[in-house]
C-alpha positions as CSV (number, residue, x, y, z in Angstrom):
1,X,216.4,14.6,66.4
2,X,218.4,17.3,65.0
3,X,217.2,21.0,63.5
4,X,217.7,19.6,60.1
5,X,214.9,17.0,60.7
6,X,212.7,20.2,61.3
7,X,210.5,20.5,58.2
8,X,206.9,21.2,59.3
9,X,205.9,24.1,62.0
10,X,202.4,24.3,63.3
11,X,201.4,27.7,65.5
12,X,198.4,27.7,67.7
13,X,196.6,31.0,67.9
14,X,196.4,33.0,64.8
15,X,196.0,36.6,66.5
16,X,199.1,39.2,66.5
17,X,201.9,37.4,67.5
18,X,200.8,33.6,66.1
19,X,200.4,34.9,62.8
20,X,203.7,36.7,62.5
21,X,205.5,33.8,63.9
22,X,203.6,31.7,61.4
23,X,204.3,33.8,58.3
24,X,208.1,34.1,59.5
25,X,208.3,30.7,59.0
26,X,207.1,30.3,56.3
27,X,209.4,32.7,54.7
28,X,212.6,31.0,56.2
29,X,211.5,27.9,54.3
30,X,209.1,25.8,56.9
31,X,205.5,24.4,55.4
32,X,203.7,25.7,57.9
33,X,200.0,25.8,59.6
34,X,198.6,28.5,61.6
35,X,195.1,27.5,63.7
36,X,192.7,29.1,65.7
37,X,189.3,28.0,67.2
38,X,188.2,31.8,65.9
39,X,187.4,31.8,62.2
40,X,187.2,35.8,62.3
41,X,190.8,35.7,63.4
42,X,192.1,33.0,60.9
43,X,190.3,35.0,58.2
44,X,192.6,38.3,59.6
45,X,195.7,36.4,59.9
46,X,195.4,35.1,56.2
47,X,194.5,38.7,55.1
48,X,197.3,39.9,56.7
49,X,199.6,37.3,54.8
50,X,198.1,38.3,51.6
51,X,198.8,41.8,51.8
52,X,202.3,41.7,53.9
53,X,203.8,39.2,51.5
54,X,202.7,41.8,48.3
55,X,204.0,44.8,50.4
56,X,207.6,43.0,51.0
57,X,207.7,42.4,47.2
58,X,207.3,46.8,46.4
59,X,209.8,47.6,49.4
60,X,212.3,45.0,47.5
61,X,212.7,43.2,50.5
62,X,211.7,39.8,48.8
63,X,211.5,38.6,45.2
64,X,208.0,37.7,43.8
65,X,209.1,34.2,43.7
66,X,210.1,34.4,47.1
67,X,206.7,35.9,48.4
68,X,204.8,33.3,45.9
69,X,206.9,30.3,47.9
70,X,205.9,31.5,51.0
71,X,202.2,31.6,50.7
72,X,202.4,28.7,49.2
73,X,204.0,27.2,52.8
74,X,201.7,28.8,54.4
75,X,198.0,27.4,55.5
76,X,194.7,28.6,57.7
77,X,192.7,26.1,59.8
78,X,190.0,26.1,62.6
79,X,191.1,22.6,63.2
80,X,194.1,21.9,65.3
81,X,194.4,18.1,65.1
82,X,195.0,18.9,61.3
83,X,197.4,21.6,62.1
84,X,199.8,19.4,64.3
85,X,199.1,15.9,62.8
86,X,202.6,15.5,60.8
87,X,204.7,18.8,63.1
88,X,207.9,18.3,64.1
89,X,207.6,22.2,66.1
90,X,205.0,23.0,67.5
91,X,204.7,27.0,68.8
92,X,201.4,28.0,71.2
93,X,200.6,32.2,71.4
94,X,197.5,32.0,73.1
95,X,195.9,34.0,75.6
96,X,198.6,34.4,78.8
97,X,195.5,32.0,81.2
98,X,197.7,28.9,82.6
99,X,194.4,26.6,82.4
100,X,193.8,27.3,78.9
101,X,197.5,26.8,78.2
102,X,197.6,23.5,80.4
103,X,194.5,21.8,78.3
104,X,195.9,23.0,74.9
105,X,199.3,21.5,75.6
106,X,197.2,18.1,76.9
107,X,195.6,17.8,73.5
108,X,198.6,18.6,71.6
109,X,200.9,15.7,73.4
110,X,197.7,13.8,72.2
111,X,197.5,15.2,68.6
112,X,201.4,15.4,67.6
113,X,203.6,13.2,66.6
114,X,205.8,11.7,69.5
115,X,209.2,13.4,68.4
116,X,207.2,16.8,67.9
117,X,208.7,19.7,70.2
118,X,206.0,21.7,72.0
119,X,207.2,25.1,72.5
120,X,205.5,28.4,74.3
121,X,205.8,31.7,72.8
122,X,203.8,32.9,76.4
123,X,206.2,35.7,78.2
124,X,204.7,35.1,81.8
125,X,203.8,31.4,82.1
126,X,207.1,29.4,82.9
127,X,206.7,25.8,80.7
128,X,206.9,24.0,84.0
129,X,203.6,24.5,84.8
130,X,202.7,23.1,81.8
131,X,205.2,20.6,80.8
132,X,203.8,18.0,83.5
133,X,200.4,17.9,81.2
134,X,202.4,16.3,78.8
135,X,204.1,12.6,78.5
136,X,206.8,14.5,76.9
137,X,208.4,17.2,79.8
138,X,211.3,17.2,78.3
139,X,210.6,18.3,74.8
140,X,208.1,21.5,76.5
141,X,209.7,24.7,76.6
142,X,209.8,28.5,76.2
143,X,210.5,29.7,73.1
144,X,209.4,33.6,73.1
145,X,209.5,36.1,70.7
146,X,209.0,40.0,71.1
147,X,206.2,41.9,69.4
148,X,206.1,42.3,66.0
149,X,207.7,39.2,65.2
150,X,208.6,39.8,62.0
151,X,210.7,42.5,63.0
152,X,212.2,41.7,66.8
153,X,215.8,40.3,66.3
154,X,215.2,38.7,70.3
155,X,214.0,35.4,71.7
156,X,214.2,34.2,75.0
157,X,214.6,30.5,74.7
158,X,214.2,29.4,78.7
159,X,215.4,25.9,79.7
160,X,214.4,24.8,82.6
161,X,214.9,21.8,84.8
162,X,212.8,19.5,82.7
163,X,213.9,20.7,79.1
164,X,216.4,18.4,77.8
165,X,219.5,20.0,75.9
166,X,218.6,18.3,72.5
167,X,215.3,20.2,72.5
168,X,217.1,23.5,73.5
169,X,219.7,23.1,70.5
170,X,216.9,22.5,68.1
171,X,214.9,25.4,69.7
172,X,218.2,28.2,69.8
173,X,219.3,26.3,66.1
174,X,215.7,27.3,64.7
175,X,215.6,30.8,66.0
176,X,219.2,31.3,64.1
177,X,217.7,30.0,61.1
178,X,214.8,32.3,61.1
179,X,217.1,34.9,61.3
180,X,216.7,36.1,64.9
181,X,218.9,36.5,68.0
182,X,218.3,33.8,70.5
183,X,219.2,33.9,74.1
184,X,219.9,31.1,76.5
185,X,218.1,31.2,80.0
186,X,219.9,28.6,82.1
187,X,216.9,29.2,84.5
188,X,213.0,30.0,84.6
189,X,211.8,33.3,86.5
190,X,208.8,35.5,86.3
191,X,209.0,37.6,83.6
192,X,212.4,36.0,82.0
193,X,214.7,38.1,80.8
194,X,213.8,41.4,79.1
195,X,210.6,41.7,80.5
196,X,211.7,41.8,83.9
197,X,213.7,44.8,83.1
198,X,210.9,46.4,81.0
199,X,208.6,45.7,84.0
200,X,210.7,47.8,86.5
201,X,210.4,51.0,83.7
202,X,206.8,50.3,83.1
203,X,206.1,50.4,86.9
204,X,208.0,53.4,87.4
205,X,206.6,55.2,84.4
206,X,203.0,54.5,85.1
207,X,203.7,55.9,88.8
208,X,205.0,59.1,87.3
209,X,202.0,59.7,85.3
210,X,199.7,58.8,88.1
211,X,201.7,61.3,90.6
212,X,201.3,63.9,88.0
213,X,205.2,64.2,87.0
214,X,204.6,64.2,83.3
215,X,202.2,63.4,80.6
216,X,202.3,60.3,79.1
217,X,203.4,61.9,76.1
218,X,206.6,63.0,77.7
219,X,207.7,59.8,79.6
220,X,207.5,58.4,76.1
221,X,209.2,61.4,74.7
222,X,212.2,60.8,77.6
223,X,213.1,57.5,76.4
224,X,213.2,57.4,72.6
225,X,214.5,60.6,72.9
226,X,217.4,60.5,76.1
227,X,217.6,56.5,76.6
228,X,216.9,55.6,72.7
229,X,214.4,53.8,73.2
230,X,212.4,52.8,70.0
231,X,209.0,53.3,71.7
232,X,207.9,54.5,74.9
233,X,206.4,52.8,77.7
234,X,203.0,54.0,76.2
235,X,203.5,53.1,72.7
236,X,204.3,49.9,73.7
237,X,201.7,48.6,75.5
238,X,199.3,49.9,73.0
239,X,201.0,48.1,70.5
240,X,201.2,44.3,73.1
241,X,197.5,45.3,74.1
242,X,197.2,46.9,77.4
243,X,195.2,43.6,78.0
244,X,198.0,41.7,78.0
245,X,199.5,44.2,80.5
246,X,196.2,43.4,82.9
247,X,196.6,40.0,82.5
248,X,200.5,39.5,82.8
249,X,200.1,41.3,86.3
250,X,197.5,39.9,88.0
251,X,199.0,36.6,87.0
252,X,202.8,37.3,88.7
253,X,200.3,38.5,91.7
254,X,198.6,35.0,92.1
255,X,201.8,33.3,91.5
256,X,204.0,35.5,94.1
257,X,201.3,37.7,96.5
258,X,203.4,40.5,95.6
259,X,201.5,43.8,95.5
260,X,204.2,45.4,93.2
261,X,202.8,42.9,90.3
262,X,199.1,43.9,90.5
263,X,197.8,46.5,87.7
264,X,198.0,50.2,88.6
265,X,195.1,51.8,88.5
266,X,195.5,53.6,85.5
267,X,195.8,49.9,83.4
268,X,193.2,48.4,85.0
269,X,190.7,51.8,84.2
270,X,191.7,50.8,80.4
271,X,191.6,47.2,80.7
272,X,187.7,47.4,82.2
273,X,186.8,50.5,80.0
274,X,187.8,48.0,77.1
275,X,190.7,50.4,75.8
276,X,193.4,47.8,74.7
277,X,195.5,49.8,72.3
278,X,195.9,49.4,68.6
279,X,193.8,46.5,68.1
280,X,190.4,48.3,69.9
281,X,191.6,51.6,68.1
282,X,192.2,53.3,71.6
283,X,194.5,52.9,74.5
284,X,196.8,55.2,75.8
285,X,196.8,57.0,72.4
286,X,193.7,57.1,69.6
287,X,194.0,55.4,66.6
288,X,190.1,55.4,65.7
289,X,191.1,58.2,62.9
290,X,193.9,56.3,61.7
């Protein structure tokens, strides 16, 4: 198998990152199916495809032939047998919860065809502790993109032990032909690559605000403004979901037992008060009137 026999790309999870990566695809040329078990969110994601593609069109970034091919590539379905039955790449962005992952990777070994790739867009669960769910280690890897999708040149494609260097030429070849900027991890680690950096800035920003340095508004104002940064720490995770934040940390703190991963106790104040950014309208910052 080679990236030209790629033709049909199936994402599971239609929320904010599987329905970018979906309508990416789409775009570059791939027929592709988007699924989620949540009609409510498959009825967002193909709302959101209906008025990006039109919105492209104005800014003269596509042709209306171009935006008219896409949607065409593009489906919506509740039903993920139907989604992977004929895939030859298969991308999961589901919740960051390693059982969840596990069983969803079990049916899909079941559900796609044999030569099908199974990749993970997940940025905290290494594809080893899922690849062993499969009968096909080898083709199970980490293939992540950054938030928005449609915009981030980066992708960490991680190969480790068990990935097989056909399925990481395919995987770095597809990136390339979707137009973004793929990077080679020769090894899995928490975190991967960017993310471990970010992680080491979010730590010490959140402490800074929680000593009573600086307002959030002016860490974020130090590093677009004096490390040029495109967001601050706080934009950001309003923008991932300070959920995901939650989440991502008390799962390196199971994994490792180190204290430095668990929440501070700012996040987890937000996490429990429900405050998850943009898409609950409040987070760090409020969006409610926006």
């Amino acid at each position: 198998m080679n990236i030209d026999d790629v033709k049909k790309i199936a994402v599971i999870g239609a929320g904010n990152m599987g329905h970018q990566i979906s309508l990416l695809c789409a775009i570059h040329g791939y027929t592709t199916t988007c699924t989620d078990i949540n009609e409510n969110i498959l009825k967002k994601a193909e709302a959101f495809t209906d008025s990006y593609l039109p919105g492209r069109v104005q800014k003269g970034r596509l042709t209306e032939e171009q935006a008219r091919a896409a949607r065409d590539r593009i489906t919506f379905t509740a039903s993920m047998e139907a989604a992977v039955k004929d895939a030859d790449y298969v991308i999961e962005a589901v919740l960051e919860v390693l059982d969840l992952k596990r069983k969803i990777f079990a049916d899909l070994d079941k559900m796609a065809p044999p030569h099908a790739i199974l990749a993970s867009n997940s940025s905290a669960i290494i594809s080893s502790k899922i690849a062993d769910a499969t009968k096909r280690p080898e083709k199970v890897l980490n293939v992540h993109f950054f938030n928005p999708a449609l915009v981030m040149k980066l992708v960490e494609v991680v190969q480790g032990p068990h990935v097989s260097d056909e399925t990481r030429e395919i995987s770095m070849a597809l990136c390339e032909k979707l137009e973004k900027v793929p990077v080679h991890l020769k090894k899995e680690v928490d975190g991967f690559l960017l993310n471990r950096i970010f992680g080491a800035i979010t730590r010490e920003a959140l402490w800074l605000l929680e000593m009573g340095v600086a307002s959030m508004e002016d860490i974020d104002k130090a590093q677009v403004y004096g490390a040029g940064h495109p967001m601050g720490t706080f934009r950001l995770m309003d923008l991932t979901g300070i959920d995901l934040t939650y989440i991502m940390g008390m799962e390196a703190f199971r994994e490792t037992g180190d204290v430095r991963h668990l929440p501070s106790p700012s996040v987890v104040e937000k996490y429990c008060n429900g405050e998850y950014g943009q898409k609950t309208g409040k987070g760090w910052y409020d969006y409610r009137d926006k």
